[in-house]
VOVO-73568 format. One line per 4 residues: number of its first residue (from 1); for each residue x, y, z of C-alpha. Coordinates in nm, 3 decimals. Last residue first. Layout:
# residues N
NUM = X:Y:Z; ...
END
This chain:
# residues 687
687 = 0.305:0.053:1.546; 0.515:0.385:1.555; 0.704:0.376:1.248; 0.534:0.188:0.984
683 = 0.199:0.367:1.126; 0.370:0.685:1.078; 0.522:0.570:0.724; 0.121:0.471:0.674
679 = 0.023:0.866:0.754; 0.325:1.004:0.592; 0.158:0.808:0.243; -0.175:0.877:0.293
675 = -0.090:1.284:0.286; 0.098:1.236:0.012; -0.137:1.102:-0.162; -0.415:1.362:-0.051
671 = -0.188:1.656:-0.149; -0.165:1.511:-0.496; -0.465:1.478:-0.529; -0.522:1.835:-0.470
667 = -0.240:1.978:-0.634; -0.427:1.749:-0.971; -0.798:1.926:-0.869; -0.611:2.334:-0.829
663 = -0.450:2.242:-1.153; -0.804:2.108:-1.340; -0.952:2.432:-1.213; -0.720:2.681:-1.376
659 = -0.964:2.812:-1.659; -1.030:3.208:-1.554; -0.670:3.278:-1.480; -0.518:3.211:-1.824
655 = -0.761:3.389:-2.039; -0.934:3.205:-2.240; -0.850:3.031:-2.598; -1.127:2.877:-2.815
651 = -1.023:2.608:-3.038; -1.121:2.302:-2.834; -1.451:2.312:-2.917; -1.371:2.246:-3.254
647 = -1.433:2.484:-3.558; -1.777:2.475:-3.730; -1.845:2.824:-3.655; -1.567:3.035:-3.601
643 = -1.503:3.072:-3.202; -1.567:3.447:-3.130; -1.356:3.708:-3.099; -1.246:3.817:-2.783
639 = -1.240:4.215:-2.569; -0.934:4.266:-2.387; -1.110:4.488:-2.091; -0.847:4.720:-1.897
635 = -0.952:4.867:-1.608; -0.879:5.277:-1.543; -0.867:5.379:-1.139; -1.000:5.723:-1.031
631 = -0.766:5.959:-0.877; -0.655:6.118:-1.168; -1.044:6.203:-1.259; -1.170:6.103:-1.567
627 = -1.291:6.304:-1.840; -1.019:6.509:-1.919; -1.128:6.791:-2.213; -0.929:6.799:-2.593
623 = -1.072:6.468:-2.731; -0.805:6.260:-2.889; -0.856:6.062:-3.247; -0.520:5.816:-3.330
619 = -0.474:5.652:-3.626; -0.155:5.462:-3.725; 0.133:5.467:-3.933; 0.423:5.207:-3.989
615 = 0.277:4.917:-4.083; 0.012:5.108:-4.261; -0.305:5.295:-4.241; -0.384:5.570:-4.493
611 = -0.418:5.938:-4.529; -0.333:5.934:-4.893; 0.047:6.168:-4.792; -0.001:6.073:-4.446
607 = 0.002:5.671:-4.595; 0.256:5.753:-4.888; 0.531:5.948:-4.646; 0.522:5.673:-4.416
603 = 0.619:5.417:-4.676; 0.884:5.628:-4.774; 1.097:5.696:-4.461; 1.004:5.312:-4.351
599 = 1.190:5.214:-4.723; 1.167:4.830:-4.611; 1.458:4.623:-4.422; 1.668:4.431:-4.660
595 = 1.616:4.039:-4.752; 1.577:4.204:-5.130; 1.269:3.958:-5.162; 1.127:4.129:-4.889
591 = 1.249:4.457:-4.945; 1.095:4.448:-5.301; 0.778:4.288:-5.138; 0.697:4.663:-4.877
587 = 0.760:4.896:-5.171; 0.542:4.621:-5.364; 0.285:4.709:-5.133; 0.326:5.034:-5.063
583 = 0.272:5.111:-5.416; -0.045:4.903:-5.376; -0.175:5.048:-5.084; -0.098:5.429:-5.279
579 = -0.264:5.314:-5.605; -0.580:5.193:-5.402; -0.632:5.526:-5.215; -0.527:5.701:-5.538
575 = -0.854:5.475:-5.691; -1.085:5.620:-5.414; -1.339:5.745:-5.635; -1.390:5.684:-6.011
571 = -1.530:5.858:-6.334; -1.594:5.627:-6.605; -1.325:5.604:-6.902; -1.433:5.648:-7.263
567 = -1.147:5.894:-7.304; -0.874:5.602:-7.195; -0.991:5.402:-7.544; -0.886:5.009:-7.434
563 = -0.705:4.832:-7.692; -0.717:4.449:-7.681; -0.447:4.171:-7.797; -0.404:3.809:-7.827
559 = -0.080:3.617:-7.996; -0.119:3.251:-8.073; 0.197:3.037:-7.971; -0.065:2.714:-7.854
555 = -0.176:2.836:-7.467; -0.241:3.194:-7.555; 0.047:3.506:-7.551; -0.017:3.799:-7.397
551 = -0.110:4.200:-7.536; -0.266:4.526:-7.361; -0.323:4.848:-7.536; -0.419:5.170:-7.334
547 = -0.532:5.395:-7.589; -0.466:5.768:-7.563; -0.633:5.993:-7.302; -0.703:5.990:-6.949
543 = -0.413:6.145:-6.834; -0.128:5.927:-6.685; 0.048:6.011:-6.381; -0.045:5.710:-6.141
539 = -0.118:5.330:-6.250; -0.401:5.068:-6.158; -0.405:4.721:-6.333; -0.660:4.432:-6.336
535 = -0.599:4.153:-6.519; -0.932:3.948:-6.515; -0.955:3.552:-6.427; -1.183:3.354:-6.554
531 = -0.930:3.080:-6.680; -0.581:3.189:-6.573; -0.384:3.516:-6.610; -0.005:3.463:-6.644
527 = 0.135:3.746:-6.399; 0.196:4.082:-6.455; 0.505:4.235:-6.374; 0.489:4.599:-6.232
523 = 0.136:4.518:-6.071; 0.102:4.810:-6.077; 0.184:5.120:-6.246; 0.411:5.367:-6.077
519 = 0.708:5.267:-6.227; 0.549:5.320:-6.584; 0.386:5.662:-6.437; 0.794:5.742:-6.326
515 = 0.933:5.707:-6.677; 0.684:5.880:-6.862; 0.380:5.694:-7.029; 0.299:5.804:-7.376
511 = 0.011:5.556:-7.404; 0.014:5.309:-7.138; 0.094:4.974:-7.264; 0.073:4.659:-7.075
507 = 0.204:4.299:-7.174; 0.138:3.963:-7.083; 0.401:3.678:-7.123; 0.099:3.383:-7.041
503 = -0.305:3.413:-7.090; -0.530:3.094:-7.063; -0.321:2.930:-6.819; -0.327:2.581:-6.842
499 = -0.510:2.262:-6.637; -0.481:2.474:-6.314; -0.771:2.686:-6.480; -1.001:2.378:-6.446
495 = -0.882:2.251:-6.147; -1.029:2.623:-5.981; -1.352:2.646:-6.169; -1.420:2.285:-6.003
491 = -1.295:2.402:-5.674; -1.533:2.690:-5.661; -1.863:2.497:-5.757; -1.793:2.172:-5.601
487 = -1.737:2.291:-5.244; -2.043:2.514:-5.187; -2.256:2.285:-4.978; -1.962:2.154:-4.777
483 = -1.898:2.522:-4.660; -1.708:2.834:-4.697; -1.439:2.697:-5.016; -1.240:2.996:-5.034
479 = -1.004:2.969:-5.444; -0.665:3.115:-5.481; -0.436:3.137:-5.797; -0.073:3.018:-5.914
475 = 0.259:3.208:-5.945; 0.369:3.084:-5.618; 0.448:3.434:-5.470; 0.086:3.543:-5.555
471 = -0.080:3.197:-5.426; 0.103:3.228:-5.084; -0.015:3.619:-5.119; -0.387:3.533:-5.135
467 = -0.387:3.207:-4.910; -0.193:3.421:-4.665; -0.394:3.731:-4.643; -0.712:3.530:-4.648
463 = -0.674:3.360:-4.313; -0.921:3.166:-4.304; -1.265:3.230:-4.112; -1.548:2.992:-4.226
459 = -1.309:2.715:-4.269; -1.036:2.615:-4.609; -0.865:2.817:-4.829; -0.736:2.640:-5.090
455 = -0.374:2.779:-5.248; -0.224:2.696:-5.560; 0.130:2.682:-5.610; 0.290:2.678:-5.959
451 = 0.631:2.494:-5.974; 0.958:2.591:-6.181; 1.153:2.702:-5.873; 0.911:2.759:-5.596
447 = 1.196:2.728:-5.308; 1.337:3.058:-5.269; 0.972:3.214:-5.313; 0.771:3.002:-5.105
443 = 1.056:3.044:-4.828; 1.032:3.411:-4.834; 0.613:3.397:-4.829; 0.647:3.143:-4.537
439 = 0.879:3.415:-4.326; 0.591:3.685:-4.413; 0.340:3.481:-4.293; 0.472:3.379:-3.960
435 = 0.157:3.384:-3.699; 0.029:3.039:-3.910; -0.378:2.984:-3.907; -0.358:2.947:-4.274
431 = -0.705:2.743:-4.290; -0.501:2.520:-4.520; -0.542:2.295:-4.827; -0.263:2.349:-5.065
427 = -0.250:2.255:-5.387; 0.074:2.248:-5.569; 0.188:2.210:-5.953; 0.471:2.083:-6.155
423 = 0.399:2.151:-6.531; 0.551:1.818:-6.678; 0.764:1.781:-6.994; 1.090:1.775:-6.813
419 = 1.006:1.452:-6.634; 0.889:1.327:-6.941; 1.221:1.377:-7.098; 1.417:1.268:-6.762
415 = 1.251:0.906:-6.812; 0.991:0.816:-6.495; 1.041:0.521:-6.350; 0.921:0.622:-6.007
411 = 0.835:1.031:-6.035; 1.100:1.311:-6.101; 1.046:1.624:-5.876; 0.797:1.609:-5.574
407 = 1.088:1.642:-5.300; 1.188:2.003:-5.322; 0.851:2.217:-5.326; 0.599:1.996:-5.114
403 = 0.867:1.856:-4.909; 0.958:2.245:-4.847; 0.626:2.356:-4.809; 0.543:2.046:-4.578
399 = 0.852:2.186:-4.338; 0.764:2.512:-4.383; 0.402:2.466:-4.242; 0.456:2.354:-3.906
395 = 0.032:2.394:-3.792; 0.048:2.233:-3.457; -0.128:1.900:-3.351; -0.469:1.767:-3.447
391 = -0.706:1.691:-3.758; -0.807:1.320:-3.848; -0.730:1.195:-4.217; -0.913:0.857:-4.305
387 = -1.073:0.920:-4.581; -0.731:1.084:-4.737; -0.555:0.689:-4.738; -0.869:0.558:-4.847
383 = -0.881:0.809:-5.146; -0.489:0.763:-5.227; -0.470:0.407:-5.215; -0.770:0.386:-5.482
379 = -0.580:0.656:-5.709; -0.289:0.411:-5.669; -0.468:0.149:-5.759; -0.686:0.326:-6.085
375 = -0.304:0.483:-6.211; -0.267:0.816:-6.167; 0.152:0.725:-6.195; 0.328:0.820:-5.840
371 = 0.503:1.098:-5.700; 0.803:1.012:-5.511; 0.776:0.826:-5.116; 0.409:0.812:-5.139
367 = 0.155:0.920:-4.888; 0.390:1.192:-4.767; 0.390:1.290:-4.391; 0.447:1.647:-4.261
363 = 0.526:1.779:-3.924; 0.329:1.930:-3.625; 0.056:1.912:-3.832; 0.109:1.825:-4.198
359 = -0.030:1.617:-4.515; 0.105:1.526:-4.793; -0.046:1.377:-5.086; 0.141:1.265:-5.428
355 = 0.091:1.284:-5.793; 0.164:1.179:-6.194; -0.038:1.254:-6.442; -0.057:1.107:-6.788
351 = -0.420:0.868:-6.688; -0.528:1.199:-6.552; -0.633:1.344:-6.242; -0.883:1.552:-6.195
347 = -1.095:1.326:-5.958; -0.796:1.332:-5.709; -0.884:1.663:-5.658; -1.254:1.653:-5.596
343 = -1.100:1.408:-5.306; -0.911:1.676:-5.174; -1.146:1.926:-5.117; -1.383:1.639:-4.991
339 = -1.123:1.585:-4.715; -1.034:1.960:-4.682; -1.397:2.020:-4.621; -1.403:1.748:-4.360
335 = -1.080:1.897:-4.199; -1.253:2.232:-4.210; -1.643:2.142:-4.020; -1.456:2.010:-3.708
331 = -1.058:2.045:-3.623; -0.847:2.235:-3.886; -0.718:2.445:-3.585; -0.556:2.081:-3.441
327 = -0.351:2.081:-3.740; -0.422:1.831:-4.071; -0.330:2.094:-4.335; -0.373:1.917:-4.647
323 = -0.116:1.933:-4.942; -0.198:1.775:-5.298; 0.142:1.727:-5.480; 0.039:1.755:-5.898
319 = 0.275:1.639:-6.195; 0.107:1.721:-6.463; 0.078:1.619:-6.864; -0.002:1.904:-7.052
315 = -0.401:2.012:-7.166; -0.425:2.275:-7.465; -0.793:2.373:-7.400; -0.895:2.654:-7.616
311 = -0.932:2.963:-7.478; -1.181:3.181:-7.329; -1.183:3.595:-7.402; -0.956:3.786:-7.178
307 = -1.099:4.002:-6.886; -0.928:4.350:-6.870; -0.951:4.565:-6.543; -0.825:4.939:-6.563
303 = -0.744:5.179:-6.323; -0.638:5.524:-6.415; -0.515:5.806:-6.103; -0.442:6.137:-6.258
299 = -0.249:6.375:-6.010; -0.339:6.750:-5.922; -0.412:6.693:-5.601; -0.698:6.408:-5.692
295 = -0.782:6.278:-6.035; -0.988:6.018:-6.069; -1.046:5.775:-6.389; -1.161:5.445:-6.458
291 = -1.157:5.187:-6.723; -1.372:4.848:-6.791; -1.307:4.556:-6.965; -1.471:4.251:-7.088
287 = -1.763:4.274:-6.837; -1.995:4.040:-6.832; -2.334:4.156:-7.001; -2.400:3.896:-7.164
283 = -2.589:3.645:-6.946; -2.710:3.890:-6.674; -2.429:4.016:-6.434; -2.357:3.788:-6.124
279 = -2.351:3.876:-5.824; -2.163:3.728:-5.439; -2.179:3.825:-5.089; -1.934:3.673:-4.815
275 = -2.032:3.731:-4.468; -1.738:3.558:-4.298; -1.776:3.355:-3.923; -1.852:3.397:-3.592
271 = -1.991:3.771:-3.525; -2.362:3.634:-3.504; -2.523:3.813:-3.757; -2.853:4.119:-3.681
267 = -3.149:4.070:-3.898; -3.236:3.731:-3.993; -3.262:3.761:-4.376; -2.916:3.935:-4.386
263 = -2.911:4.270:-4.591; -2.901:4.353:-4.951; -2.970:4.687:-5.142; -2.943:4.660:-5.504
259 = -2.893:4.993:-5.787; -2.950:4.934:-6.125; -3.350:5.038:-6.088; -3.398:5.022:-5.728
255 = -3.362:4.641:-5.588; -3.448:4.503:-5.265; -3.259:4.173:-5.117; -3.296:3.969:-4.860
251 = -2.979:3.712:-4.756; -2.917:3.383:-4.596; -2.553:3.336:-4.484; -2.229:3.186:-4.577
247 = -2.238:3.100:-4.952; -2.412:3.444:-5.034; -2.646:3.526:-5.364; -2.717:3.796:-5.565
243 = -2.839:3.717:-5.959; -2.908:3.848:-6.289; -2.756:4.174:-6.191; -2.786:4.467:-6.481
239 = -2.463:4.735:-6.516; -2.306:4.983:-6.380; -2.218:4.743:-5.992; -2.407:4.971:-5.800
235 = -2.468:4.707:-5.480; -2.569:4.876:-5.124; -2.433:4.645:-4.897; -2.582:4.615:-4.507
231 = -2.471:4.445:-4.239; -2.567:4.447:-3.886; -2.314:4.245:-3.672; -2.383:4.077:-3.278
227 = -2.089:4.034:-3.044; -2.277:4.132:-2.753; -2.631:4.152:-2.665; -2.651:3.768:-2.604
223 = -2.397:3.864:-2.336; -2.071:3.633:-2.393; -1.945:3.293:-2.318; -2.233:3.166:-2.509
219 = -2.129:3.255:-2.826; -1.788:3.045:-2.735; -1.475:3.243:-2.702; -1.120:3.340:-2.888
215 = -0.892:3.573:-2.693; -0.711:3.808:-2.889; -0.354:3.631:-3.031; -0.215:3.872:-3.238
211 = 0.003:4.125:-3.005; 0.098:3.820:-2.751; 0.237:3.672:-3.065; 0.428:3.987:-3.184
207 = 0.834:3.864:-3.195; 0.666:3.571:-3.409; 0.953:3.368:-3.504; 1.169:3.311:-3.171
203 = 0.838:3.335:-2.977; 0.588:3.640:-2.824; 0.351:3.483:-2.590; 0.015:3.347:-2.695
199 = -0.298:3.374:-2.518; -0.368:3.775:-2.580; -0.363:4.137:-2.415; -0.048:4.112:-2.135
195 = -0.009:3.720:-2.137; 0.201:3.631:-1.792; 0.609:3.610:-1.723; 0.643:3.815:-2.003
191 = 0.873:3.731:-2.223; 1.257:3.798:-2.137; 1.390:3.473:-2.276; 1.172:3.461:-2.597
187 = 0.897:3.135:-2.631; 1.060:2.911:-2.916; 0.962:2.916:-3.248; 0.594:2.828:-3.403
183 = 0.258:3.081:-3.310; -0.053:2.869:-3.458; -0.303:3.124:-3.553; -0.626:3.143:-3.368
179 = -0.903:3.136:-3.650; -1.072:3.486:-3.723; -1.361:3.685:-3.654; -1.640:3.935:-3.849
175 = -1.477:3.944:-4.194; -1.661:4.110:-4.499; -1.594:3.935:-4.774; -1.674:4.042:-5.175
171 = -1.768:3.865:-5.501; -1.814:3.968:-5.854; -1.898:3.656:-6.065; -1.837:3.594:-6.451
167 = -1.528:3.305:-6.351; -1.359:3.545:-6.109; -1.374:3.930:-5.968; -1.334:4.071:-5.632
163 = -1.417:4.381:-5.572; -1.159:4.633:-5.469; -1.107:4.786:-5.113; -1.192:5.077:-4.927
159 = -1.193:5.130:-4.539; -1.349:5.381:-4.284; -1.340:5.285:-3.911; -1.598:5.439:-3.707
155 = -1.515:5.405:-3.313; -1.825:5.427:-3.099; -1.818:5.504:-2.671; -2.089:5.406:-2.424
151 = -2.209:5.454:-2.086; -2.235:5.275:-1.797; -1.917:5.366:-1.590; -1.702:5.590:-1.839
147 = -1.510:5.475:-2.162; -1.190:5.597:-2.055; -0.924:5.474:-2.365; -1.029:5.312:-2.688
143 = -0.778:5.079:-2.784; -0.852:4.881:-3.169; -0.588:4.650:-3.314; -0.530:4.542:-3.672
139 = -0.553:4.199:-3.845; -0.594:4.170:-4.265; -0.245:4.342:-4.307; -0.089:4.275:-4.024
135 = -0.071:4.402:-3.728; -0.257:4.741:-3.810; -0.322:5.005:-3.598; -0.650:5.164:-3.462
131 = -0.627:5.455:-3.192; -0.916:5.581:-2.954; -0.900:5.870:-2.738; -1.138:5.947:-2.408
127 = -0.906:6.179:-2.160; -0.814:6.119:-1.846; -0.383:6.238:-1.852; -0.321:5.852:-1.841
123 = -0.533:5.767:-2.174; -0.446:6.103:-2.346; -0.060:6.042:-2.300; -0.112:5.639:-2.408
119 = -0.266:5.750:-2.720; -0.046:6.022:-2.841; 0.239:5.799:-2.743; 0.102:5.533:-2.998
115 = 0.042:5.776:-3.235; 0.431:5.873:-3.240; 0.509:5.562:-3.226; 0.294:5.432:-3.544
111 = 0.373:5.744:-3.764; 0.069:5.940:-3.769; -0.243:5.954:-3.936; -0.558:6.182:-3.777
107 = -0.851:6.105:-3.611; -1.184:6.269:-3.609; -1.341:6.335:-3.266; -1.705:6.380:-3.237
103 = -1.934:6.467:-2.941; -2.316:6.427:-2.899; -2.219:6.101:-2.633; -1.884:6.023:-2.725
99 = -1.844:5.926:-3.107; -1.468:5.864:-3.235; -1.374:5.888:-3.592; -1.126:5.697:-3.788
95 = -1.082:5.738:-4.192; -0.823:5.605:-4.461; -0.849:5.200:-4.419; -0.730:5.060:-4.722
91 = -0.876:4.680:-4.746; -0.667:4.409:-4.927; -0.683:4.168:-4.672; -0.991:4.197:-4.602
87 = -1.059:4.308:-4.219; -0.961:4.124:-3.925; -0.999:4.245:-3.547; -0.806:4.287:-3.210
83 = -1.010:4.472:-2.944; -0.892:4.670:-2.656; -1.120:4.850:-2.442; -0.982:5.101:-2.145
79 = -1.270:5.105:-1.868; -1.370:5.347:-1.635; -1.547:5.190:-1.315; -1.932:5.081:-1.215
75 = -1.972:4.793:-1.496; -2.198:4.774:-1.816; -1.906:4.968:-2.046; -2.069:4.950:-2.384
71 = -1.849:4.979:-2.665; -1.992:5.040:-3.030; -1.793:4.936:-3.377; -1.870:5.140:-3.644
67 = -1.755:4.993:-3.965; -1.801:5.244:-4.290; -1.706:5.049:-4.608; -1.626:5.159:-4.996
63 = -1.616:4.881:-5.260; -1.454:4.991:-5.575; -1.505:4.766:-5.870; -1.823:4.971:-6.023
59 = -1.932:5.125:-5.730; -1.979:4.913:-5.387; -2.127:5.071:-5.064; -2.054:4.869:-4.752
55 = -2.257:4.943:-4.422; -2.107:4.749:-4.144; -2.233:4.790:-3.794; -2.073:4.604:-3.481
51 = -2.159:4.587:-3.101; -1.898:4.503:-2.806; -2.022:4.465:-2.423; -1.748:4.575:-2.227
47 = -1.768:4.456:-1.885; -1.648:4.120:-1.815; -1.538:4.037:-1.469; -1.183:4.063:-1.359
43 = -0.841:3.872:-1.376; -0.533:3.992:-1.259; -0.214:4.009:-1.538; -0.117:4.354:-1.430
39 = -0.266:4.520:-1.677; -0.594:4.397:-1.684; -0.667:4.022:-1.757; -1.038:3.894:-1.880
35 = -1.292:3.684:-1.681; -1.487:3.455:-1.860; -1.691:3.160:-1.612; -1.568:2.837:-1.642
31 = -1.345:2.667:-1.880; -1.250:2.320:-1.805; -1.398:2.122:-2.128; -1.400:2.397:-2.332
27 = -1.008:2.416:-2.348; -0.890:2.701:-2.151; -0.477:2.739:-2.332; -0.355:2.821:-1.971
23 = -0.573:2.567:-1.794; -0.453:2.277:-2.063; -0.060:2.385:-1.996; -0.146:2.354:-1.605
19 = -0.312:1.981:-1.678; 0.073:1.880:-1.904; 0.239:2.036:-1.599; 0.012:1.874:-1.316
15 = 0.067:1.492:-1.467; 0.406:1.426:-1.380; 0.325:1.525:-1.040; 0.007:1.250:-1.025
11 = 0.273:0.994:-1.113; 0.462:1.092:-0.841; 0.143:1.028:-0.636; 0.066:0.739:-0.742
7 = 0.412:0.567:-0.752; 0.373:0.697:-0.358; 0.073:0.543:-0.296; 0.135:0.208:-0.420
3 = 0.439:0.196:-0.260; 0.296:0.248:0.100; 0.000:0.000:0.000
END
């Protein structure tokens, strides 16, 4: 009995460090009540209840948005609210006002320190200021300082971005939450001892962890008040819809002449997943091209989109790798849409082709040791062997990029000729929960060689800035599969396109362009277009006159051109707002693939310049009068995002304190065994 009890009770110590990691990560199955973390780390009740309006106003292939996010403090003390958010990936946010009662504040741009001081002086001197910045470029970080006891404060956020356009179908995405990202690298030396805002801590390879990990809760962790959306698009597209339709959520819609209004069917959204909306021009009226034209402080902005006509199918032999993100965040609703992803894949295949599967957690696995003939058996292995894939484990992607990328060259028996024949291609399957995009978008681009990587985003929150740019480095295309009901559609126009590119070698002629308008057009190098897919081209310094004449080269030798007239071009708003985020843009990727820091001098001198957010600006909005008394203590609330629907239980992250139960239970035991045990060595010793 004395031995038994004290194997038990060691064993009981091995197990408090694996049950203090599970109360630190607050799996559903030991959370309790929320509390959040101030300041100092100490854990208090929930306050701040957090409300969200989005009214989106698309013209032509601009879509302008106005977010106004609403915090109600419910408690009896001042409260600071911090809230970390997505928005598209592609989204230029140029305007921030603050609303206090029947007071407004508008904010101003200014280099990220100096905003941040701004901030943090107005917060400790008692007066209400709000500041957004960005973390990355679909994630950014609201702090709205001395909300007071019962009352409420709104932040309006003003953004532009451009529509969407594939296969005859406009489509945009208005994101409400976002998957928890898998952080990889080692924790840093002087961390924190406790989280000071989110779950992770800052690591080896993403210095910001803490900075992009918000809390990530259960609806019904929340007040049914809170986390709730309105949404409302207003649709001028210039020409007749024959259809509106949305993937992730039932819509109403009420139409006035060219002009449609849509909303939700039920009102107010849950805050747990995408609201992506989708139309489709009447047969006929697809756009071939379009041109428009703004000129603001004296410049001329042009942007142009140019949809080539179909070609004919000239069909190569393939070598294809499937990849499938099997981490724990793929858990649920994604890993079965990756399954049938990858299935519909497998379908494509054929009798020339030659291909593998990998799939990756905390590291990757290949189905076959070299890619393989499509052969009916090997087809046959493949489908069992992808029926049976279970999600868990951490999302290491560079180590299934690089098996993807390095190892999927010459096949079994396979002469060097056919080898070189082949167009090498990638699909990956991912929710691209991963902290270190920008180290993945260096490694795609070292190790791409002659390969095309295609990019599936998977969930009903994925990270769209990494399945967009993955595919961008890769030279291949994106598809967002939302749910098992809208699988087939998008994946089938996708493996179509991968089958050859229907425009390669394309050029673009401005007329009588001077030397800084033609390095001030972008995309500088366009990329082969594929099936469906329109060119779309915005440039700075040109006058709207001339022909704009834009050439490629189709699958077979054959030369295609079209000639656009720059006089016929409509009138346009926010396209120097779109020029200046993609300027900074490829200021931002020619330091990347130079390995050197970016211009910071520059790229702060383009967002005051077009009033814009960037990696290096932020805004800030201050109210002149203190508010709060200096004796009277602020609270910090770090407000969470909700669990995307479909995910795993075991996805949402709480604060540390509020889920520490199943420690305080193990000590317990462990108390109790050692407890029995000096009471038998007493017995032992005094019988």
């Amino acid at each position: 009995m004395e031995g038994v009890s004290l194997w038990m009770a060691m064993l009981l110590v091995l197990f408090v460090q694996p049950l203090y990691a599970e109360a630190n990560t607050g799996r559903e199955d030991t959370a309790g009540a929320l509390h959040f973390v101030d300041g100092k780390g100490q854990w208090q009740e929930p306050a701040l209840v957090l409300g969200s309006d989005f009214d989106v106003r698309v013209s032509g292939l601009i879509a302008d948005s106005k977010l106004v996010r609403t915090f109600q403090n419910t408690s009896d003390q001042w409260r600071e609210g911090v809230f970390v958010f997505p928005l598209p990936e592609q989204a230029s946010v140029y305007g921030l006002t603050m609303k206090v009662g029947e007071r407004t504040i508008v904010g101003k741009v200014q280099p990220r320190e100096e905003a941040k001081k701004t901030y943090e002086k107005a917060r400790d001197s008692g007066r209400q200021a709000a500041t957004v910045e960005q973390q990355r470029p679909n994630l950014f970080t609201t702090r709205v300082a001395n909300i007071p006891p019962g009352a409420q404060v709104s932040v309006e956020l003003n953004y532009q971005q451009l529509v969407g356009y594939r296969d005859g179908v406009f489509e945009l995405s208005v994101p409400t939450t976002l998957t928890p990202r898998y952080m990889p690298g080692e924790p840093l030396a002087d961390a924190p001892q406790q989280w000071q805002g989110g779950w992770a801590v800052p690591t080896t390879e993403v210095l910001d962890a803490d900075a992009i990990s918000p809390f990530t809760v259960d609806v019904a962790d929340v007040p049914e008040e809170s986390h709730r959306a309105s949404v409302q698009f207003t649709i001028d597209a210039g020409l007749p819809l024959a259809r509106v339709s949305s993937p992730s959520h039932e819509v109403a819609t009420q139409q006035d002449g060219q002009v449609m209004t849509v909303q939700p069917q039920t009102g107010d959204i849950v805050m747990d997943r995408d609201f992506v909306l989708r139309w489709q021009p009447l047969a006929g009226q697809e756009p071939g091209a379009a041109v428009f034209h703004q000129r603001w402080e004296g410049e001329d902005y042009l942007l142009a989109m140019v949809v080539p006509g179909r070609a004919g199918k000239t069909r190569l032999p393939r070598a294809l790798t499937f990849v499938i993100d099997t981490s724990g965040s793929m858990a649920g609703e994604p890993i079965r849409q990756a399954r049938k992803a990858l299935q519909q894949g497998l379908e494509t295949l054929a009798p020339g082709d030659r291909f593998n599967v990998i799939q990756f957690n905390s590291q990757p696995h290949a189905l076959f040791m070299q890619p393989v003939i499509a052969n009916a058996n090997n087809l046959a292995r493949a489908r069992q062997y992808v029926s049976k894939l279970e999600a868990g484990g951490g999302t290491e992607m560079a180590p299934a990029l690089t098996m993807a990328l390095q190892h999927s060259g010459k096949g079994v028996d396979e002469a060097p000729e056919d080898e070189l024949s082949r167009v090498r291609q990638v699909v990956f399957m991912t929710d691209g929960a991963v902290g270190n995009e920008s180290a993945l978008f260096s490694q795609i681009r070292r190790q791409l060689d002659d390969h095309r990587l295609f990019t599936v985003a998977i969930g009903s929150a994925p990270n769209m800035h990494f399945m967009r740019e993955a595919a961008r480095w890769g030279r291949g295309r994106y598809t967002a599969v939302k749910d098992l009901a809208d699988i087939s559609g998008p994946l089938a126009r996708l493996f179509s396109a991968m089958e050859a590119p229907v425009l390669t070698d394309i050029q673009v002629s401005w007329p009588n362009p001077s030397a800084a308008a033609l390095d001030d057009s972008f995309p500088l190098r366009p990329g082969d277009l594929f099936q469906g897919e329109p060119l779309v081209q915005v440039v700075r310094g040109v006058p709207a006159t001339g022909e704009l004449n834009v050439s490629g080269t189709l699958p077979g030798g054959a030369i295609w051109q079209r000639s656009l007239d720059l006089q016929q071009a409509a009138s346009g708003t926010g396209l120097h707002r779109y020029w200046a985020r993609e300027k900074i843009n490829s200021l931002l990727d020619e330091a990347r693939v130079q390995a050197q820091e970016p211009d910071k001098a520059e790229v702060t001198k383009l967002a005051v310049e077009h009033n814009l957010m960037s990696p290096y600006t932020s805004f800030v909005a201050v109210d002149t009068t203190p508010v709060r008394a200096s004796d009277s203590s602020l609270l910090k609330d770090n407000v969470p995002t909700l669990r995307p629907a479909g995910t795993q239980p075991g996805m949402a992250r709480y604060p540390q304190t509020a889920t520490s139960a199943p420690l305080l239970i193990a000590l317990g035991l462990v108390g109790l065994m050692f407890s029995a045990a000096i009471v038998l060595l007493q017995r032992r010793a005094y019988p």
